[in-house]
C-alpha positions in Angstrom: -16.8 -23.7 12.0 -19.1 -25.7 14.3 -22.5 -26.5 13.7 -25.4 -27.6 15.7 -28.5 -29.5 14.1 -31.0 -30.0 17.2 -34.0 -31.7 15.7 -37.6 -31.3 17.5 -41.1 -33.1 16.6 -43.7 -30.7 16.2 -46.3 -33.3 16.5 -46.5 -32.8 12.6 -43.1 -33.6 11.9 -39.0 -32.9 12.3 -37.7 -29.8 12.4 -34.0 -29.3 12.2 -32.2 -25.6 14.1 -29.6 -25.2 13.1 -26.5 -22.9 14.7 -23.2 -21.8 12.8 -22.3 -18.9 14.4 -20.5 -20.3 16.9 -19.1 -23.1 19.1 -21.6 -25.5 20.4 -21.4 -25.7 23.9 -24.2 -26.0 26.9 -24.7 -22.1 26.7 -25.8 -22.4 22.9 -28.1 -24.7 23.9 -29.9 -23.2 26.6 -30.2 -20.1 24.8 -31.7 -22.1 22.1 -34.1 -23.7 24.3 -35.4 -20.1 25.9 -36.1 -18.9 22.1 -37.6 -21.8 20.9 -38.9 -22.5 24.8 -38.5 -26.2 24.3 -37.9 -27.9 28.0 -36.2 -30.7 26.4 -33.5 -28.7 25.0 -32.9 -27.1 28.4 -32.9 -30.7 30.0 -30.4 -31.4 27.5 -27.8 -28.2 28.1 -28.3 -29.0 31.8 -27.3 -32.1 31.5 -23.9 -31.5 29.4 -23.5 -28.5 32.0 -23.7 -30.9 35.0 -21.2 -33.4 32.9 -19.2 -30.5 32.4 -19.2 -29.4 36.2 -18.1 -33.1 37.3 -14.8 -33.3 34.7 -13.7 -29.5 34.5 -13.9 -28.2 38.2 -10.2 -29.5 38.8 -6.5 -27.6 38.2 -4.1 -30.1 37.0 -2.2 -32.5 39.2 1.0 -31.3 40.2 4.1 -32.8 39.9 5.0 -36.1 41.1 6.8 -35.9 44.5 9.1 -39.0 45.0 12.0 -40.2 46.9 15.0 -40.6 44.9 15.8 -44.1 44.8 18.6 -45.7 43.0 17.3 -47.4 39.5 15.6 -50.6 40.1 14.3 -50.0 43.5 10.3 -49.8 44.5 9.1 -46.3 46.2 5.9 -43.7 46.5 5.2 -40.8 44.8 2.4 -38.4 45.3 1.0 -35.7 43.5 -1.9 -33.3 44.2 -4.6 -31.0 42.6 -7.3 -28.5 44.2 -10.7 -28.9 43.3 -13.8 -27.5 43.3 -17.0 -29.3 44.0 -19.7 -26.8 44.3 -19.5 -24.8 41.6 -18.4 -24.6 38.3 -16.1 -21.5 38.1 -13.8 -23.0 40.5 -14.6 -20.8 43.3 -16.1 -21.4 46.9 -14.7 -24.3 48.9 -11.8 -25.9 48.0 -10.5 -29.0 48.5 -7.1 -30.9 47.6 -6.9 -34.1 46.6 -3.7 -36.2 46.8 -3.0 -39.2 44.7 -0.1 -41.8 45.7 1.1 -44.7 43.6 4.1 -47.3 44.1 7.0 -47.1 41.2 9.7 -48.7 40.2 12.9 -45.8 39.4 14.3 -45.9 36.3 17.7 -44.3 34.7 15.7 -40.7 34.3 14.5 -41.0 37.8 18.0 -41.6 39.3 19.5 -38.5 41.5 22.9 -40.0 40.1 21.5 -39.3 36.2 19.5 -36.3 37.0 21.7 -34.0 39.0 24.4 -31.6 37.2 28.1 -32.1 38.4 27.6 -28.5 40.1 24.6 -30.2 42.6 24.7 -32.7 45.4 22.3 -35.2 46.4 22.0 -34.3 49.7 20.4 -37.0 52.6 19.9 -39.6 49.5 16.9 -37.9 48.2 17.4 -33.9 47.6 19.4 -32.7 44.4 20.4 -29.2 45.5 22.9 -26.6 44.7 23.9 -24.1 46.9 25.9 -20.2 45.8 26.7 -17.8 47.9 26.7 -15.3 45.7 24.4 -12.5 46.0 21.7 -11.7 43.3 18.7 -10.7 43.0 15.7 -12.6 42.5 15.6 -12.7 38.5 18.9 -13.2 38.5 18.6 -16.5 41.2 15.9 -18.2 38.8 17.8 -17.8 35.5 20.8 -19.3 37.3 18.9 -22.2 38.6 16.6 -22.6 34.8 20.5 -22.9 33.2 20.7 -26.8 34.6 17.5 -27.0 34.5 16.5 -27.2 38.1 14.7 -24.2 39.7 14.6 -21.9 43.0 14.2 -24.4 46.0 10.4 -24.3 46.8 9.9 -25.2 50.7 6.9 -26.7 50.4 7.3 -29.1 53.3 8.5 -29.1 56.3 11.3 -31.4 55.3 12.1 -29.4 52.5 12.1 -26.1 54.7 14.0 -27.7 57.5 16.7 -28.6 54.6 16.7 -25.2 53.1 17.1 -23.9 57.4 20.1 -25.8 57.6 22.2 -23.2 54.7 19.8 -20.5 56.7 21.2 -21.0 60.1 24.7 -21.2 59.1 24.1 -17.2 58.1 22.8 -17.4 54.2 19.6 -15.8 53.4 18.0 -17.7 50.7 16.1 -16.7 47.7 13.0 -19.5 47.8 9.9 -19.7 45.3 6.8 -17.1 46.1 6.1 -14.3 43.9 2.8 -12.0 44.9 0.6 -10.9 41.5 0.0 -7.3 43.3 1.7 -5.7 46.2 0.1 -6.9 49.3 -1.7 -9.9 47.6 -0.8 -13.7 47.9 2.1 -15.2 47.2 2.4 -18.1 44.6 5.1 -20.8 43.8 6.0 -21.5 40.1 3.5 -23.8 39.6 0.3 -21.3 40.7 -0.5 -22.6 44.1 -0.4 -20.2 47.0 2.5 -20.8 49.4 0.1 -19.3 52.2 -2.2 -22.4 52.1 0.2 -24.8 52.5 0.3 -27.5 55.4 3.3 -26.0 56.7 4.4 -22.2 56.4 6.1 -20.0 59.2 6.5 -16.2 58.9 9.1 -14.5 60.6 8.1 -12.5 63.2 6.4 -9.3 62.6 6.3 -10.5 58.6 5.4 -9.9 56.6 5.6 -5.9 55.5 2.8 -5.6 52.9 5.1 -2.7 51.5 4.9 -2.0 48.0 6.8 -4.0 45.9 7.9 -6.1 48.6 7.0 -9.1 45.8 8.8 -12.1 47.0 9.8 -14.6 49.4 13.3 -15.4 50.9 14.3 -17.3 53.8 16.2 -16.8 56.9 17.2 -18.1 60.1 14.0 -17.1 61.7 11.7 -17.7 58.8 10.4 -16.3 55.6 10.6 -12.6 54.7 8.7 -10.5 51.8 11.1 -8.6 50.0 11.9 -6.3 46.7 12.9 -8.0 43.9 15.8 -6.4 43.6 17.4 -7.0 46.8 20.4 -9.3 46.8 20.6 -12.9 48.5 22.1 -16.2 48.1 20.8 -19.1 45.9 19.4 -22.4 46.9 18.6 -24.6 43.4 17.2 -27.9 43.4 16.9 -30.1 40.4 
């Protein structure tokens, strides 16, 4: 149980409020100041709302992005959040902020350490799996989860121009993008809509909208909405 003492001067002394019904938060307080109608208390709620505003109107920073290097080597990795800086509930106009910092790879970070014997590190940087067995898409993420990697997400260009390359040579790829409700957005595993990305490239005439149609794969000539129970290859990437 939380309690709130708020002490006011009367001009003929202290009084103490107090509150134990409930967490003490800048609501409490400003509905404390309208019943007692006490403009320093609402000064005060204001103030811890404002505080509030500036350290809570961010979604956490993603995962770090980062070449693979061998351990011992110097690179950049990036990460990136969306904010929200005029408002409180995180709506209106967003903005993403990207953060970059120079490391130094240790043995976890090294595509040698981190990839399963069933993946390749492909170009020097991408630990990938490819099967071209068909599934459907339930079926694709539990395969990738047992090695602990996960569906490829193409959220770059570079990663979709990778992922184009098992594409063009006839595979049609399961990739990350699942919609809430038919016809609504599509989002990756981590939450962030796939249509707001820098890069992202429809096929032609895509995407359906049909019911059900709840995720994404990819083809030669882009990215498809599909049922979740249609069958495609896999593309994992740990």
């Amino acid at each position: 149980m939380c309690v709130l003492v708020v002490v006011m001067w009367t001009g003929q002394g202290m009084c103490a409020v107090l509150s134990t019904d409930r967490d003490v938060n800048e609501q409490t307080i400003l509905e404390l100041a309208d019943k007692s109608n006490k403009t320093f208390l609402k000064l005060i709620g204001l103030a811890i709302q404002n505080l509030r505003c500036d350290f809570d109107n961010c979604d956490n920073w993603s995962e770090w992005t980062a070449d693979a290097l061998r351990k011992g080597q110097f690179g950049v990795r990036t990460r990136s959040r969306d904010c929200w800086y005029d408002s409180c509930d995180k709506t209106g106009k967003k903005v993403v902020e990207n953060e970059s910092e120079i490391y130094e790879t240790d043995e976890k970070e090294s595509p040698e350490d981190r990839c399963p014997t069933s993946y390749n590190i492909t170009e020097g940087k991408y630990c990938l799996a490819f099967y071209p067995t068909n599934m459907n898409h339930s079926a694709a993420h539990q395969l990738c989860a047992k090695d602990g990697g996960h569906i490829i997400n193409v959220d770059t260009k570079e990663r979709y121009d990778l992922a184009q390359k098992y594409a063009s040579a006839g595979a049609v790829i399961h990739i990350q993008g699942e919609r809430r409700v038919a016809g609504g957005p599509f989002f990756d595993d981590a939450g962030k809509r796939v249509e707001e990305r820098p890069f992202f490239k429809w096929a032609s005439n895509k995407p359906d909208n049909n019911t059900n149609e709840l995720y994404l794969i990819l083809s030669s000539s882009g990215l498809y909405d599909v049922y979740g129970n249609h069958v495609y290859h896999v593309l994992c990437e740990k």
